[in-house]
C-alpha positions as CSV (number, residue, x, y, z in Angstrom):
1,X,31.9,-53.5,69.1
2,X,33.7,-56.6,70.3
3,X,37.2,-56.5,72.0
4,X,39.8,-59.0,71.3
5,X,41.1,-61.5,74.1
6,X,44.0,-63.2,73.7
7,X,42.7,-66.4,72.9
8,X,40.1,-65.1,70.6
9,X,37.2,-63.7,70.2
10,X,34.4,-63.6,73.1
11,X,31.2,-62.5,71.9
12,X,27.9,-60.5,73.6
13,X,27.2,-63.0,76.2
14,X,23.3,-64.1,77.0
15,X,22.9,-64.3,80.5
16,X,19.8,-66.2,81.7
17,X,17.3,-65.5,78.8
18,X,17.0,-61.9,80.4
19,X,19.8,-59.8,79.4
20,X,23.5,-59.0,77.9
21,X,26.9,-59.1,79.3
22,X,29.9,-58.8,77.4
23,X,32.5,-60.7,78.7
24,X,35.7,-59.8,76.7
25,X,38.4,-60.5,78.3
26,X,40.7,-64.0,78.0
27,X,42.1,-63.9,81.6
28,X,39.2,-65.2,82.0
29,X,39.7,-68.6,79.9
30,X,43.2,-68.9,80.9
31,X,44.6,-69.7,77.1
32,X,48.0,-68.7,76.8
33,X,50.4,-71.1,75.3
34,X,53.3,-71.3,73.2
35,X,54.6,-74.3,71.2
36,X,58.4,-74.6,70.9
37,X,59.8,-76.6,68.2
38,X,62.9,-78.9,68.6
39,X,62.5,-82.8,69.5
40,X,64.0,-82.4,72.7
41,X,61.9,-80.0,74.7
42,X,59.3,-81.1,77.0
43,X,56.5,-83.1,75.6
44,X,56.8,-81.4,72.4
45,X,57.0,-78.1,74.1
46,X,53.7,-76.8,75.0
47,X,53.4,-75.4,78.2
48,X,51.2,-72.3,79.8
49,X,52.8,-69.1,79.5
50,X,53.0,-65.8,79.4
51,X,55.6,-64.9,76.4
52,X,57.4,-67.2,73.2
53,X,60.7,-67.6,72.9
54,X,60.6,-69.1,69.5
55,X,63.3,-67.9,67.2
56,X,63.8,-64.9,69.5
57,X,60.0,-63.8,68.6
58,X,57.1,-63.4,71.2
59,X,53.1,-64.5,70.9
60,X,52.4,-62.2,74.3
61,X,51.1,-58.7,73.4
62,X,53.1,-57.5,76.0
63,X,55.9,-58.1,74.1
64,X,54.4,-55.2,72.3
65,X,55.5,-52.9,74.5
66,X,58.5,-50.7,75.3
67,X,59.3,-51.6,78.5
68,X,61.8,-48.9,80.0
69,X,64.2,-50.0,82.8
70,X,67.2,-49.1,85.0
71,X,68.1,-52.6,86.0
72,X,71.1,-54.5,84.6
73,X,69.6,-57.4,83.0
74,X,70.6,-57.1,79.3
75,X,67.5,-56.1,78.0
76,X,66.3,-56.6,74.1
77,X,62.9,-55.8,73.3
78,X,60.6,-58.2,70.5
79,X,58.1,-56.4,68.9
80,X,56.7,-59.5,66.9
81,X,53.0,-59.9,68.0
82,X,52.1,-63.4,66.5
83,X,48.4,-64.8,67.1
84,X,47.3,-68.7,66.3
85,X,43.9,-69.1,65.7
86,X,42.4,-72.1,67.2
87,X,40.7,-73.7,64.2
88,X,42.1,-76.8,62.4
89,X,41.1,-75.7,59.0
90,X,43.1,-72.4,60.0
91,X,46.1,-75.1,61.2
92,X,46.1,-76.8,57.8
93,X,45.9,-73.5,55.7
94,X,48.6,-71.5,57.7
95,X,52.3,-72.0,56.4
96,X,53.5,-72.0,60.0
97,X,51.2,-73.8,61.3
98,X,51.7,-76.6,59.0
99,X,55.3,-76.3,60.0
100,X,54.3,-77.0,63.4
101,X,52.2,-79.9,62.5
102,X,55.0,-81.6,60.7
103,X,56.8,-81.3,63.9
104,X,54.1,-82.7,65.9
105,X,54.3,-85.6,63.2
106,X,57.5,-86.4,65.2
107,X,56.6,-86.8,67.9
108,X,54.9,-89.4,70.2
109,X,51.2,-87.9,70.2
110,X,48.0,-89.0,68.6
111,X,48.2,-88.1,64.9
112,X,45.2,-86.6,62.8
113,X,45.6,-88.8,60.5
114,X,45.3,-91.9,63.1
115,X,41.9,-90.6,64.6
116,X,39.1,-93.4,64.8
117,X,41.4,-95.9,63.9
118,X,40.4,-98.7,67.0
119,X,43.4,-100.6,65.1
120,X,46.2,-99.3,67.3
121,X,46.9,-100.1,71.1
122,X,46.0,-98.0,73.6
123,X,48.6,-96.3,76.1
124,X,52.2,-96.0,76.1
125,X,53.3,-94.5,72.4
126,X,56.7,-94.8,72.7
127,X,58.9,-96.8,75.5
128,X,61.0,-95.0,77.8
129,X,64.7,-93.9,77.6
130,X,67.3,-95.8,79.5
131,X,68.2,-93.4,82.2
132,X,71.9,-94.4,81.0
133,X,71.1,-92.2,77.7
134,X,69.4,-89.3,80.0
135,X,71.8,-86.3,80.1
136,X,73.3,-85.9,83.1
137,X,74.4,-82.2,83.2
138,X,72.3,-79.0,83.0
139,X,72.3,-77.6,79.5
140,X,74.2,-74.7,78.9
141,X,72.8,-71.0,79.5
142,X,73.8,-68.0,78.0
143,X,77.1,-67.0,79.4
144,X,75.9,-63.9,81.4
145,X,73.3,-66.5,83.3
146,X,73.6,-69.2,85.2
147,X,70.7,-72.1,87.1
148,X,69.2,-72.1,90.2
149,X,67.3,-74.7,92.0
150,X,63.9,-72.5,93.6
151,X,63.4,-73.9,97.3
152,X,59.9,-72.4,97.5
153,X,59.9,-73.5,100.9
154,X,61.8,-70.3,101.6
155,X,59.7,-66.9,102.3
156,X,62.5,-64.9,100.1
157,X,62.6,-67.3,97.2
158,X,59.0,-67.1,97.3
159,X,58.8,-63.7,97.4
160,X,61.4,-63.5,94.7
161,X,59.1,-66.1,92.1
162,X,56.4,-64.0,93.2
163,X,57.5,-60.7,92.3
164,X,59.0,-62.5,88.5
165,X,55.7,-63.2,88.2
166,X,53.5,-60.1,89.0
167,X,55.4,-57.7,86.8
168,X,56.2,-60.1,84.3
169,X,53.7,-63.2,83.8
170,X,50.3,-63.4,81.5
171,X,48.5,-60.0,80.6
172,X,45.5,-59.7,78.1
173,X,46.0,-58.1,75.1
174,X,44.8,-54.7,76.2
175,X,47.2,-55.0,78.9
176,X,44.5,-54.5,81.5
177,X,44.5,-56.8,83.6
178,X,47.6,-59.4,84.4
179,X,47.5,-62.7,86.4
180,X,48.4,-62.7,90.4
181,X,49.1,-65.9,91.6
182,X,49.4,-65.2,95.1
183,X,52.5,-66.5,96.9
184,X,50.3,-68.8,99.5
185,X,48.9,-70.2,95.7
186,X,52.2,-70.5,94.2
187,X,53.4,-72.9,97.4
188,X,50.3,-74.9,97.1
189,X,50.8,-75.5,93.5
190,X,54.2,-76.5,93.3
191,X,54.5,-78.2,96.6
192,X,52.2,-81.2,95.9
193,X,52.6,-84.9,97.7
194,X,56.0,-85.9,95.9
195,X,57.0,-83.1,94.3
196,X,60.4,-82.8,93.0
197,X,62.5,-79.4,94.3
198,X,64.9,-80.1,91.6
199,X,61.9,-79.1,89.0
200,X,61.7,-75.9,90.6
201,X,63.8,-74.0,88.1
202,X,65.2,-70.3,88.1
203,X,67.6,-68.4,85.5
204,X,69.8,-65.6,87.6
205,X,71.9,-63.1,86.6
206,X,75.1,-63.8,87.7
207,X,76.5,-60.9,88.0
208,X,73.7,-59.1,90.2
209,X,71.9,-62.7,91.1
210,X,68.6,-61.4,90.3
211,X,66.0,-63.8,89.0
212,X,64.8,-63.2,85.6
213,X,63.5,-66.5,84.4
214,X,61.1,-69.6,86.3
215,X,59.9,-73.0,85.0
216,X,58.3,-75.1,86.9
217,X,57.1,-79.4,87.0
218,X,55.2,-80.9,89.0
219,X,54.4,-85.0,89.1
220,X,50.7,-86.1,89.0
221,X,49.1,-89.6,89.3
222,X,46.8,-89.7,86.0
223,X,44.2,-92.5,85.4
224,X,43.4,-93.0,81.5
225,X,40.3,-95.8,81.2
226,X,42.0,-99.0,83.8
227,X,45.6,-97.3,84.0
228,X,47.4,-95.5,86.6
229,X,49.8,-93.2,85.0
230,X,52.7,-91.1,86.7
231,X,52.6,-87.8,84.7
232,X,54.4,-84.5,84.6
233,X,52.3,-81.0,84.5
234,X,54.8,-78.4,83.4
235,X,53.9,-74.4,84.2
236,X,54.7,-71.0,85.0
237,X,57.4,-70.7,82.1
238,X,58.4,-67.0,82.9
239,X,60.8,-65.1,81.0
240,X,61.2,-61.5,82.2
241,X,59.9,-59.2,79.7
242,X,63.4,-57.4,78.6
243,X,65.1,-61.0,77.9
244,X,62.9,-62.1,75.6
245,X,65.1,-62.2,72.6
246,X,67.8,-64.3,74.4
247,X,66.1,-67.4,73.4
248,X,66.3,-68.4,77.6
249,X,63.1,-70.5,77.3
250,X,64.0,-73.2,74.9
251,X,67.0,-74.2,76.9
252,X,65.1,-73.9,79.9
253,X,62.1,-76.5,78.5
254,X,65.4,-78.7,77.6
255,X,66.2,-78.4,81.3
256,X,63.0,-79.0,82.8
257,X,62.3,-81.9,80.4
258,X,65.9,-83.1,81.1
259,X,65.2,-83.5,85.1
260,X,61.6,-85.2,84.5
261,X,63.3,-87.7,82.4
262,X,65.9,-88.5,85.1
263,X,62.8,-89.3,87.8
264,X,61.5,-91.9,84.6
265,X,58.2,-89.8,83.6
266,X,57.7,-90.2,80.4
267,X,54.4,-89.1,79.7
268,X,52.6,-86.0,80.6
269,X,49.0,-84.1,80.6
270,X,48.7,-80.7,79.5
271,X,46.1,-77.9,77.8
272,X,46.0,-75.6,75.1
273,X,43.8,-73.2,73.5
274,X,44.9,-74.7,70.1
275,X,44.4,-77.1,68.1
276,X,47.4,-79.4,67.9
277,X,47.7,-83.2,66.9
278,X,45.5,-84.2,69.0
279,X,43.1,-83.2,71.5
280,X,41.8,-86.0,73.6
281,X,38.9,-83.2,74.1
282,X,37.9,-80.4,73.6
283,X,35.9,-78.1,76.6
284,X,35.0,-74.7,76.5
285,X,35.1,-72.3,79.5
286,X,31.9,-70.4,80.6
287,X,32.0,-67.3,83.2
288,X,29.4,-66.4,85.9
289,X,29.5,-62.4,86.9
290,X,29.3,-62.4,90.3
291,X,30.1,-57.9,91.1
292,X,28.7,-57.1,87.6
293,X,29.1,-53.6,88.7
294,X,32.7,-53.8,89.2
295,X,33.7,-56.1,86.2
296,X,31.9,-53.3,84.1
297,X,33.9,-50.5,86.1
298,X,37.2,-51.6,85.1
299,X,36.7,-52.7,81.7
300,X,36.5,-56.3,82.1
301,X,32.6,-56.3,81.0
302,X,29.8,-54.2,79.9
303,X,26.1,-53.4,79.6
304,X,24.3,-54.8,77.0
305,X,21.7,-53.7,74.8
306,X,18.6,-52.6,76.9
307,X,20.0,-53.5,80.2
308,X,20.4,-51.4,83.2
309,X,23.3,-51.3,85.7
310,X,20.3,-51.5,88.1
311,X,18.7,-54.7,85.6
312,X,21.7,-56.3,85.6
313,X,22.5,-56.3,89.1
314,X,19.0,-57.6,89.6
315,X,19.9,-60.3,87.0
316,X,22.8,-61.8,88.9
317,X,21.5,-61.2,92.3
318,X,22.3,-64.4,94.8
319,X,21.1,-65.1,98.3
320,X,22.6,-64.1,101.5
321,X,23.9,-68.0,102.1
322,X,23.4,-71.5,101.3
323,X,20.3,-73.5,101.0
324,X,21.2,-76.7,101.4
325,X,20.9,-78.1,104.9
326,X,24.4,-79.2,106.3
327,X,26.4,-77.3,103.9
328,X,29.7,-76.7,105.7
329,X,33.5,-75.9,105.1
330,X,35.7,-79.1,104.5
331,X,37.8,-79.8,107.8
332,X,41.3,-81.8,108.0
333,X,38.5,-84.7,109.9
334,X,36.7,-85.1,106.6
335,X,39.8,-86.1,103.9
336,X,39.3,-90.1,104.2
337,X,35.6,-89.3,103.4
338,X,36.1,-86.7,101.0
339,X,38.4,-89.2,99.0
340,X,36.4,-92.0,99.2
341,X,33.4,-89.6,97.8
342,X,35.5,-88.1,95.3
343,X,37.6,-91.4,93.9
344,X,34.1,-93.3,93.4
345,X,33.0,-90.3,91.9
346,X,35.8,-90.2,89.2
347,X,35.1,-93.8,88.1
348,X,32.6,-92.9,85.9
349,X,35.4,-90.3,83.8
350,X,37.7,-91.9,81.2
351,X,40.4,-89.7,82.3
352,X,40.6,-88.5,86.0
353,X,43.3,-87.9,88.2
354,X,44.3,-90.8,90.9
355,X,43.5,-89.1,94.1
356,X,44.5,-90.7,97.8
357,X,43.9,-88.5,101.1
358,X,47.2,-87.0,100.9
359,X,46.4,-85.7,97.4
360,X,43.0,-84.5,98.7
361,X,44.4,-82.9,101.9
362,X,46.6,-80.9,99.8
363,X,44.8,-80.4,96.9
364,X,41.9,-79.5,98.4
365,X,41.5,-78.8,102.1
366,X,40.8,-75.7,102.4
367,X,43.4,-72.6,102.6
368,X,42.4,-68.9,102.6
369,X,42.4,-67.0,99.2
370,X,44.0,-70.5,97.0
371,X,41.0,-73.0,97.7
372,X,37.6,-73.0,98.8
373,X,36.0,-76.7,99.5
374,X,32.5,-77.2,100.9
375,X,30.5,-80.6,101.7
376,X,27.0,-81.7,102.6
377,X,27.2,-83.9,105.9
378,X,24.3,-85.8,106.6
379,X,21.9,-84.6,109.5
380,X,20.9,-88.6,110.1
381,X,24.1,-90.6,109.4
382,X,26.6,-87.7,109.5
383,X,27.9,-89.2,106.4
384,X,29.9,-86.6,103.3
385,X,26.9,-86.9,100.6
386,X,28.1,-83.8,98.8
387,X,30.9,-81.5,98.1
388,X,32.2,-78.9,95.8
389,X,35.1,-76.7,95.6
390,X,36.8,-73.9,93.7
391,X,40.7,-72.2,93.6
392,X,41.2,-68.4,93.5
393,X,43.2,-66.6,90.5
394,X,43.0,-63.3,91.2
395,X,44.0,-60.9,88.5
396,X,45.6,-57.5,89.2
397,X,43.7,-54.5,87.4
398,X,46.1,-51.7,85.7
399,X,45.7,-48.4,85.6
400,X,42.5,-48.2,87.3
401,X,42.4,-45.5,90.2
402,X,39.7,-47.4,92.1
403,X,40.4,-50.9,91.8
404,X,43.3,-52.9,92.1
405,X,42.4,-56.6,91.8
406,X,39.8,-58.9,90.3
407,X,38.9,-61.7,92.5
408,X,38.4,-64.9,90.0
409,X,37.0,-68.0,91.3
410,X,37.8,-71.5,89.4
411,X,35.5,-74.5,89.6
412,X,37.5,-77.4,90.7
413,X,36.2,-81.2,91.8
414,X,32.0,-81.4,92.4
415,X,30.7,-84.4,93.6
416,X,26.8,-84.6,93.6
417,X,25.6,-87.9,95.4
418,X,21.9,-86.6,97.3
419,X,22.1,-82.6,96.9
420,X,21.3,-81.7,92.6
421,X,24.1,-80.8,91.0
422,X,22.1,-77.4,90.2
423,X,21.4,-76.9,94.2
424,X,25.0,-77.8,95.3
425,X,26.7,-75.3,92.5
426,X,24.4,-72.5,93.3
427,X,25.3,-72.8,97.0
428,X,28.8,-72.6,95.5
429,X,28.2,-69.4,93.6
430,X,26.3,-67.8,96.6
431,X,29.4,-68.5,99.0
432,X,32.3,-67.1,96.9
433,X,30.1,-64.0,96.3
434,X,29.8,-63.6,100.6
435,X,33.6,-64.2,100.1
436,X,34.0,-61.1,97.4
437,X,34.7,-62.8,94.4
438,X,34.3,-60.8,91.3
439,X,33.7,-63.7,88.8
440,X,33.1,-67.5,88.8
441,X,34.7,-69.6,86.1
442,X,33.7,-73.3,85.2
443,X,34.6,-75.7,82.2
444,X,32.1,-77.9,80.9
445,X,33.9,-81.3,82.2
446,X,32.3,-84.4,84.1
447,X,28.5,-82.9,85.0
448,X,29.0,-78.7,84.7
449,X,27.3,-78.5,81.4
450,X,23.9,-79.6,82.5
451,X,23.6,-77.1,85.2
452,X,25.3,-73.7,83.7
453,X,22.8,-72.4,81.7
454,X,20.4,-72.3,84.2
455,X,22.7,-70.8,87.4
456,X,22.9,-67.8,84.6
457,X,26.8,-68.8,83.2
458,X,27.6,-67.6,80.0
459,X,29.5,-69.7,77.2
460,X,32.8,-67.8,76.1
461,X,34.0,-68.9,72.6
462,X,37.8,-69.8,73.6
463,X,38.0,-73.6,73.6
464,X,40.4,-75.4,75.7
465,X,42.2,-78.4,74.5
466,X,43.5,-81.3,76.6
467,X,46.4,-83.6,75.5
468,X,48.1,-86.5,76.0
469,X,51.9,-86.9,75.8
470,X,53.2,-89.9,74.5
471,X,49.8,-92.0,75.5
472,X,47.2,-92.6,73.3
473,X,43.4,-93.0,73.4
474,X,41.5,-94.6,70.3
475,X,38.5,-92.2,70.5
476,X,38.1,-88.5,71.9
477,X,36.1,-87.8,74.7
478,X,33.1,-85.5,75.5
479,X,33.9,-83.3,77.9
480,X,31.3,-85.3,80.2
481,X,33.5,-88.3,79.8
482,X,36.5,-86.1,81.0
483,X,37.1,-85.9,85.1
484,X,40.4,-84.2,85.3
485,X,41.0,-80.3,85.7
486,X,44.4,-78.8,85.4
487,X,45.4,-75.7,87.1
């Protein structure tokens, strides 16, 4: 029996050559999206969230639910469950699919029909809007609601963002597990080198000022073949669950799209777990079980045929610390290395984010429970040789008596210069383990593929997508050829 995910189907998973795992659940791919579909909103609309707000229906299955409440926020409850399968031919075949392709058609993306045509120039698809012809007021909201600006340097906005998003952001379809972005996570992610407060956007009610809506942007320096681009990454669209009908998420992708224009960004990188005109590539999540024990406890995986509790703990067994000699946490003293290591490394990727030590400090220094990086220092010339690193997405487990969270770790930026690839990952896995992590996640980008079958990952069948906006490359990539990972 297979269960569904929210993405799609994951099957039996073959661990190693020596046993079965099934994996079912999509929390662990990370593939929920929603495409809106008027001209205006941001970068066509496609952005990681929890819930749709598209003609008042919903594509979360938590919209599924009735959700029973005391608390004056004009609730109104959608109980349209709409999944998109992630196949083209299924995209071509489906009448509103083929809607939504016609809208792509519109707008400034790489077209199907335009695919191996070496013909027309690379980059910039459209040129930018005069800021003159940039709205210069906030759309308008729903009469009962009314815009905030979200100064997450603030422990009770925080704590307010936070709590929207525990009890109201991405569950799987069985509604067993939900995603926990911690707050010290939240501040890291939305408080990068340049950041814009003004794209930290909140909906309150105004009667009661309670915050029932968040959408967030963030800029990012983007390198696609010889050019630098500024980019927008758009996330954490949150509508609370009871508002879902009130159509609050178009207007606020407007919004969002309408403040990123007046900064002049005009293109953007983003994911998706379908197919949409057009993927610059296509990678695939695979999952390492790390506390098979628990991950069967609570549902998220189970024995397979022939295996053991006892065999499949064996199976997945790691050692008590690292191998590799000078393996060590990254310190604030290492950055100027660890960027010069990591921007030589991203050379060789066609598309790779444009990192300078600030960028690494924040991004990846480390910071307790949000990232994790380690490096290899050299014994004879003290020089960085090696480093890897991972971000934490823990997930909160409901209605389970003995367990409240699962601890999720992320592969993030690997550079491998003296240390294998293979030895340097393992080290990884063997050091979030020591740290509790349930589960290890990786994509196939830049050099993962060569070394996952053999450190015992298994391949889920949800495929993420990565995109352009309004840029354009004449020939996919291979997920080798891609250096960039998106949070």
């Amino acid at each position: 029996m297979m269960e569904r995910g929210g993405g799609g189907w994951l099957p039996t998973l073959e661990m190693g050559g020596k046993g079965f795992v099934d994996l079912s659940h999509s929390l662990l791919r990370r593939s929920f999206f929603t495409i809106y579909e008027s001209r205006s909103e941001l970068f066509g609309g496609l952005v990681r969230i929890e819930m749709a707000d598209n003609n008042g229906n919903s594509n979360s299955p938590a919209e599924n639910q009735n959700h029973n409440s005391n608390e004056s926020i004009n609730p109104t409850t959608n109980q349209n469950d709409a999944s998109i399968d992630a196949i083209a031919q299924k995209v071509q075949e489906s009448l509103t699919l083929s809607k939504r392709h016609k809208f792509w058609e519109t707008q400034p993306v790489g077209q199907f029909k335009d695919v191996g045509n070496s013909t027309l120039p690379e980059g910039a698809i459209e040129p930018p809007t005069p800021l003159s012809e940039v709205k210069q007021e906030p759309y308008n909201l729903p009469g009962p609601y009314e815009w905030i600006t979200c100064d997450m340097d603030t422990k009770e906005m925080c704590a307010e963002v936070y709590n929207l998003l525990a009890n109201n952001y991405v569950e799987d379809d069985e509604n067993m597990f939900r995603f926990n972005y911690s707050k010290d996570f939240l501040q890291w992610a939305l408080r990068p080198p340049g950041y814009y407060r003004s794209w930290h956007i909140g909906v309150r009610v105004k009667s009661s000022k309670k915050l029932v809506a968040f959408i967030t942007g963030v800029p990012a320096k983007i390198r696609a073949k010889d050019s630098v681009v500024n980019m927008a990454e758009i996330n954490f669209l949150c509508v609370h669950k009871k508002l879902r009908s009130k159509r609050l998420a178009p207007v606020m992708i407007k919004e969002v799209t309408r403040r990123v224009h007046m900064e002049n960004i005009w293109q953007a990188a983003y994911t998706a777990g379908v197919i949409l005109p057009t993927p610059i590539s296509t990678c695939q999540y695979w999952h390492r079980s790390l506390n098979p024990k628990k991950l069967i406890d609570v549902g998220f995986s189970r024995l397979g045929a022939r295996m053991t509790m006892s065999r499949t703990i064996k199976l997945y067994k790691l050692p008590d610390s690292p191998i590799t000699p000078g393996f060590r946490k990254m310190e604030l003293h290492d950055v100027p290395a660890v960027t010069r290591l990591l921007r030589e490394y991203l050379k060789q990727f066609i598309v790779a984010p444009d990192f300078d030590e600030n960028d690494v400090e924040h991004w990846l220094l480390p910071k307790e429970d949000v990232v994790d990086s380690f490096l290899v220092e050299s014994s004879e010339t003290r020089d960085v040789t090696d480093f890897c690193s991972f971000y934490t997405l823990p997930s909160t487990i409901l209605g389970n008596q003995n367990y409240s969270t699962l601890k999720a770790a992320y592969s993030y930026y690997n550079v491998s210069t003296k240390t294998p690839m293979l030895q340097l990952m393992n080290d990884a896995l063997i050091v979030a383990k020591k740290k509790g992590y349930d589960v290890f996640n990786a994509l196939d980008v830049m050099e993962n593929e060569s070394i996952l079958k053999e450190l015992k990952f298994g391949p889920g069948d949800g495929q993420l997508h990565y995109y352009l906006y309004n840029y354009r490359l004449n020939q996919p990539l291979r997920p080798s050829e891609l250096g960039l990972v998106l949070l």
